[in-house]
LOVEX-55287 format. One line per field, with one value per atom (N, C-alpha, C): residue in one letter; atom name; x, y, z. Coordinates in steps of 0.2 Angstrom, whole numbers, always signed. Example, Ala and Ser with C-alpha at 12.3 -4.5 7.8 and 13.67 -1.06 7.14 Angstrom:
% LOVEX-55287
aa = A;A;A;S;S;S
at = N;CA;C;N;CA;C
u = +66;+62;+66;+64;+68;+64
v = -28;-22;-16;-11;-5;+0
w = +39;+39;+39;+35;+36;+39
//
This chain:
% LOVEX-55287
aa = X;X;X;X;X;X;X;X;X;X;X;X;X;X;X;X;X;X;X;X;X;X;X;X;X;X;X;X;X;X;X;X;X;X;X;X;X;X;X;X;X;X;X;X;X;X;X;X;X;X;X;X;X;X;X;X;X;X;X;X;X;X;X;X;X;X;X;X;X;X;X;X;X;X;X;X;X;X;X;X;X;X;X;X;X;X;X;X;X;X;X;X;X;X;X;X;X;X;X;X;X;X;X;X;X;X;X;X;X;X;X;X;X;X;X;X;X;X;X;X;X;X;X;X;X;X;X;X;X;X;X;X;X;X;X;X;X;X;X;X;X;X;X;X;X;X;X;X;X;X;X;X;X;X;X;X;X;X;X;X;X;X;X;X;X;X;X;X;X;X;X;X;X;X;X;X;X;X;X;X;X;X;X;X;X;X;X;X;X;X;X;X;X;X;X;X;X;X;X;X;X;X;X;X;X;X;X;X;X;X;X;X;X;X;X;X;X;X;X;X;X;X;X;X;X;X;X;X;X;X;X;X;X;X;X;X;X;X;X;X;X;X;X;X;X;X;X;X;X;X;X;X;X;X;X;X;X;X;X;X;X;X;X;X;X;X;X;X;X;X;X;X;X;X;X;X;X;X;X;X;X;X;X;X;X;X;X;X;X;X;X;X;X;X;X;X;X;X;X;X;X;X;X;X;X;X;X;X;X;X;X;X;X;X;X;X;X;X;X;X;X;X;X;X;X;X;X;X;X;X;X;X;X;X;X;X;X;X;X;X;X;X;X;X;X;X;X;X;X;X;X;X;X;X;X;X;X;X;X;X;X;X;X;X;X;X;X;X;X;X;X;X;X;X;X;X;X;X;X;X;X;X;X;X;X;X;X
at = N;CA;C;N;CA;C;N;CA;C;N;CA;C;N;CA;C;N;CA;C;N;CA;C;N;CA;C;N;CA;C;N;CA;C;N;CA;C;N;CA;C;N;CA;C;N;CA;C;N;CA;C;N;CA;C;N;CA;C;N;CA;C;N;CA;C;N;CA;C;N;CA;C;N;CA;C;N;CA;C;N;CA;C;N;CA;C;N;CA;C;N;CA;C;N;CA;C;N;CA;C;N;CA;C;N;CA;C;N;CA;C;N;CA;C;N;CA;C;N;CA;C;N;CA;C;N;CA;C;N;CA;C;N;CA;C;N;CA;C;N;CA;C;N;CA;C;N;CA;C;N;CA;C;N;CA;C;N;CA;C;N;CA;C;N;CA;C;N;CA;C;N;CA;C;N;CA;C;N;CA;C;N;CA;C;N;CA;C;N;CA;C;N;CA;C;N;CA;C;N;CA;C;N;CA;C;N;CA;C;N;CA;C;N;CA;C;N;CA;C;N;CA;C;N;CA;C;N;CA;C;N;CA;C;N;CA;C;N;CA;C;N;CA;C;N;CA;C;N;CA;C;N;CA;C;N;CA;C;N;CA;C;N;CA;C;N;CA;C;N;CA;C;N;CA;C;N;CA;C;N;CA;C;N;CA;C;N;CA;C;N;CA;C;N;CA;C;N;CA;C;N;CA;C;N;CA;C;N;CA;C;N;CA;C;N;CA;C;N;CA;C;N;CA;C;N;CA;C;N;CA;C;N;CA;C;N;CA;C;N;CA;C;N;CA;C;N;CA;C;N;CA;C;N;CA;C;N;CA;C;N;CA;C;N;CA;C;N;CA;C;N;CA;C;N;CA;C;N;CA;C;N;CA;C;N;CA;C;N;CA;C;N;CA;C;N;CA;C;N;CA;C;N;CA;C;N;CA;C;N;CA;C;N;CA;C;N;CA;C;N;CA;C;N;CA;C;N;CA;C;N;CA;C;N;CA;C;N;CA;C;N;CA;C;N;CA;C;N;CA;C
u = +4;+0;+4;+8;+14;+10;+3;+0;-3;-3;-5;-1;+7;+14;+12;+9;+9;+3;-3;-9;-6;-7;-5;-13;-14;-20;-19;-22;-21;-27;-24;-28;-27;-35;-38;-42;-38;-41;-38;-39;-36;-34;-36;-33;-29;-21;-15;-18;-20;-21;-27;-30;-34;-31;-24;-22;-16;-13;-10;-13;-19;-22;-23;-27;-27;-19;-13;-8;-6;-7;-4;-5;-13;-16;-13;-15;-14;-7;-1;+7;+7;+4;+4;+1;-2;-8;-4;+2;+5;+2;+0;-1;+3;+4;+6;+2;+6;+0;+4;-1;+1;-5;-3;-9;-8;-16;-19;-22;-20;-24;-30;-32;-38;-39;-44;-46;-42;-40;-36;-26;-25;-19;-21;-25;-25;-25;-30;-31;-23;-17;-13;-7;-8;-5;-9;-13;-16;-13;-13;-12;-4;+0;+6;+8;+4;+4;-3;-5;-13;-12;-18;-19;-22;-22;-26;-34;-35;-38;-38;-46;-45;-50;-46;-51;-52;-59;-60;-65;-61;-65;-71;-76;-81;-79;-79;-75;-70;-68;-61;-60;-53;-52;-53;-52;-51;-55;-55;-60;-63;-67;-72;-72;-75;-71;-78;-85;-88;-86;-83;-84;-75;-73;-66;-70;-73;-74;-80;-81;-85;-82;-75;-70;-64;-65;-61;-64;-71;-77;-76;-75;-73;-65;-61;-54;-54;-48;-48;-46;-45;-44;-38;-35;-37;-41;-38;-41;-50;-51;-58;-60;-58;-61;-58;-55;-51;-56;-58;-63;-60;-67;-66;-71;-69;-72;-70;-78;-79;-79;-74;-78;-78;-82;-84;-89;-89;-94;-98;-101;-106;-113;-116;-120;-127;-131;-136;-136;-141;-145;-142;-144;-145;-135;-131;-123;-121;-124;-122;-124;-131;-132;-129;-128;-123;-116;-113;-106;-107;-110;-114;-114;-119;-119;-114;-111;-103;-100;-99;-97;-93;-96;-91;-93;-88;-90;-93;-92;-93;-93;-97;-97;-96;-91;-93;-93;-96;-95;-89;-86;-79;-83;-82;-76;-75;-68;-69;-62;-66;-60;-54;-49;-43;-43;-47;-50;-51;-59;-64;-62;-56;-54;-51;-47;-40;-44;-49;-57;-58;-61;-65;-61;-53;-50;-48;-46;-45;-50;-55;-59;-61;-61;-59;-55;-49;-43;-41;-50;-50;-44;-44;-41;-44;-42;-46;-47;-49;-50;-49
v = -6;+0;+6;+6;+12;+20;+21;+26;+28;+23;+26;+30;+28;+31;+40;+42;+49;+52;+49;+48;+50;+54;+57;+56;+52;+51;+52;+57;+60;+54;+54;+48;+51;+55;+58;+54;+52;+47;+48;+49;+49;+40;+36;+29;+27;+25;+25;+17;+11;+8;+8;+11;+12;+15;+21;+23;+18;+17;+11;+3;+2;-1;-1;+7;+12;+11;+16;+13;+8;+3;-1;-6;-7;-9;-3;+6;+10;+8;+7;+8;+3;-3;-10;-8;-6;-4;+3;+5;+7;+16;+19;+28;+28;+35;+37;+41;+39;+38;+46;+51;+55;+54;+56;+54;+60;+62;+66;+64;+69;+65;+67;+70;+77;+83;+86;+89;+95;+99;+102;+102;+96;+94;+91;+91;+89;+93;+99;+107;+110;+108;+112;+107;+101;+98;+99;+100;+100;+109;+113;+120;+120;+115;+115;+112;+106;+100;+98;+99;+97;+88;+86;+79;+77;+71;+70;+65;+62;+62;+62;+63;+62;+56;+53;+47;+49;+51;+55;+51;+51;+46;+55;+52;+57;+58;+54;+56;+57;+61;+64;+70;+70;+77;+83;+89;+95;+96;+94;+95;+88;+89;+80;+82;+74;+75;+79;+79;+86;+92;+95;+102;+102;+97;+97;+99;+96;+94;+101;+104;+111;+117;+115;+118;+118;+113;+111;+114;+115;+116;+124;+126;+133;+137;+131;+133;+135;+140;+140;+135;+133;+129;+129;+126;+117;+114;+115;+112;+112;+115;+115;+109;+107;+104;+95;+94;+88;+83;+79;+74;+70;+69;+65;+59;+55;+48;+48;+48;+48;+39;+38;+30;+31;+29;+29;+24;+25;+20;+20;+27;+30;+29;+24;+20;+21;+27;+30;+33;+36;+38;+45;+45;+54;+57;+51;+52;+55;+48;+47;+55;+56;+63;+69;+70;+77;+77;+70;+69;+72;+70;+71;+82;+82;+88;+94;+92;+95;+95;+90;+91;+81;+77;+71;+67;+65;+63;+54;+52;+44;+43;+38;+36;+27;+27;+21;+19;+11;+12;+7;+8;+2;-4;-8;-12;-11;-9;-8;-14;-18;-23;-19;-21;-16;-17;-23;-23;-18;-16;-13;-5;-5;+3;+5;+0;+1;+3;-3;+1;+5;+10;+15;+22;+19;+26;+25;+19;+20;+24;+23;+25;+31;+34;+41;+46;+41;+45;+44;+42;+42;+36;+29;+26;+21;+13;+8;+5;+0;-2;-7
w = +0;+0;+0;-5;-4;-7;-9;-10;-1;+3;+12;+14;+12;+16;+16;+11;+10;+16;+17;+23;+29;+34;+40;+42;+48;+54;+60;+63;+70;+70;+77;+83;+89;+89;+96;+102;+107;+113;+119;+124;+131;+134;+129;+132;+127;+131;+127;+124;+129;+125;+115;+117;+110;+107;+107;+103;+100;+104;+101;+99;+98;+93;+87;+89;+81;+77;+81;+79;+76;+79;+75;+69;+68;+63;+56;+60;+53;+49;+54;+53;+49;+51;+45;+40;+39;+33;+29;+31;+29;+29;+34;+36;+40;+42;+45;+51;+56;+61;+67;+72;+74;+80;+86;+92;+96;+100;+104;+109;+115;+120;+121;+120;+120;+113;+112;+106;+107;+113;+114;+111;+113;+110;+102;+102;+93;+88;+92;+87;+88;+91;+94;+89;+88;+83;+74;+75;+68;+64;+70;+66;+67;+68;+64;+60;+60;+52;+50;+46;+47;+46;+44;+46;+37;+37;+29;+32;+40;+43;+51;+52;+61;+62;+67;+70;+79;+81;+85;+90;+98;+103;+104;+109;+111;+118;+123;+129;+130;+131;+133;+138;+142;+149;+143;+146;+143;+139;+133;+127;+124;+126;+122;+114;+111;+104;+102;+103;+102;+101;+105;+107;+101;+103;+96;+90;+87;+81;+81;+83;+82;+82;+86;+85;+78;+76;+70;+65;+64;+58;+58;+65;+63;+61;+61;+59;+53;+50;+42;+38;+32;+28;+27;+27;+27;+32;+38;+45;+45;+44;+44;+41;+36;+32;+32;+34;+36;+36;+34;+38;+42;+48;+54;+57;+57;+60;+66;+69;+76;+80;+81;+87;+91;+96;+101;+105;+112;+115;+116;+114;+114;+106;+109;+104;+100;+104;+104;+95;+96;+87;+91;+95;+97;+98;+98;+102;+93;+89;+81;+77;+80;+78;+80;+85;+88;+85;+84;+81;+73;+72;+63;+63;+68;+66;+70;+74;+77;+69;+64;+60;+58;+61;+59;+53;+50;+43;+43;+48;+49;+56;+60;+66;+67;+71;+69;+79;+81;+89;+90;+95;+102;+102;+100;+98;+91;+87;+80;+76;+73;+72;+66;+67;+65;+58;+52;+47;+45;+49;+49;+47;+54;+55;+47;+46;+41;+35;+33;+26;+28;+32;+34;+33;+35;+33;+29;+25;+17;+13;+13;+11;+10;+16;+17;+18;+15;+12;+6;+3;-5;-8;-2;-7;-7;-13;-12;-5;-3;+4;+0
//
């Protein structure tokens, strides 16, 4: 997959384990993988490299992935416009709707099999899955 290597994926979560699950499946799958603990530290890594996509938890300290991703929506462009996949444990219609309308391009819910993940962002980074 040597058309991924150019792919930069911020991974926004406060549990090092999920982020190094994310990791490690993307790295195989050949992105480039960059991590955040909070949408605070993400906005603060995105406006000095932007990202080609975000994969965004909803519970988080400081800035939940909410209030990030309305935050993101408002940044200039490029940032603003980055698409972002939200997972979460959060399973509800009403969780999937607030994500959606903060601005998230896809929702998917915890437990996500690293298959599953690797399609999703392929996909969304415009490339075959």
């Amino acid at each position: 997959m040597a058309e991924t290597a150019s792919k930069r994926i911020l991974v926004i979560d406060d549990a090092s384990l999920v982020r190094r699950y994310y990791r490690d499946a993307l790295e195989r799958a050949g992105f480039e993988v960059d991590e955040a603990l909070n949408g605070v530290e993400a906005l603060e890594k995105l406006l000095a490299e932007p990202a080609d996509l975000l994969i965004v938890d909803v519970n988080m300290p400081q800035m939940d992935g909410i209030t990030f991703l309305r935050s993101l929506r408002r940044q200039a462009p490029p940032i603003a416009s980055i698409p972002a996949l939200v997972i979460s444990t959060e399973a509800g219609p009403h969780d999937r709707r607030a994500a959606r309308t903060a601005g998230a391009n896809f929702y998917l819910v915890k437990p996500v099999a690293q298959d599953t993940l690797v399609q999703h962002v392929s996909i969304m980074c415009g490339l075959s899955a």
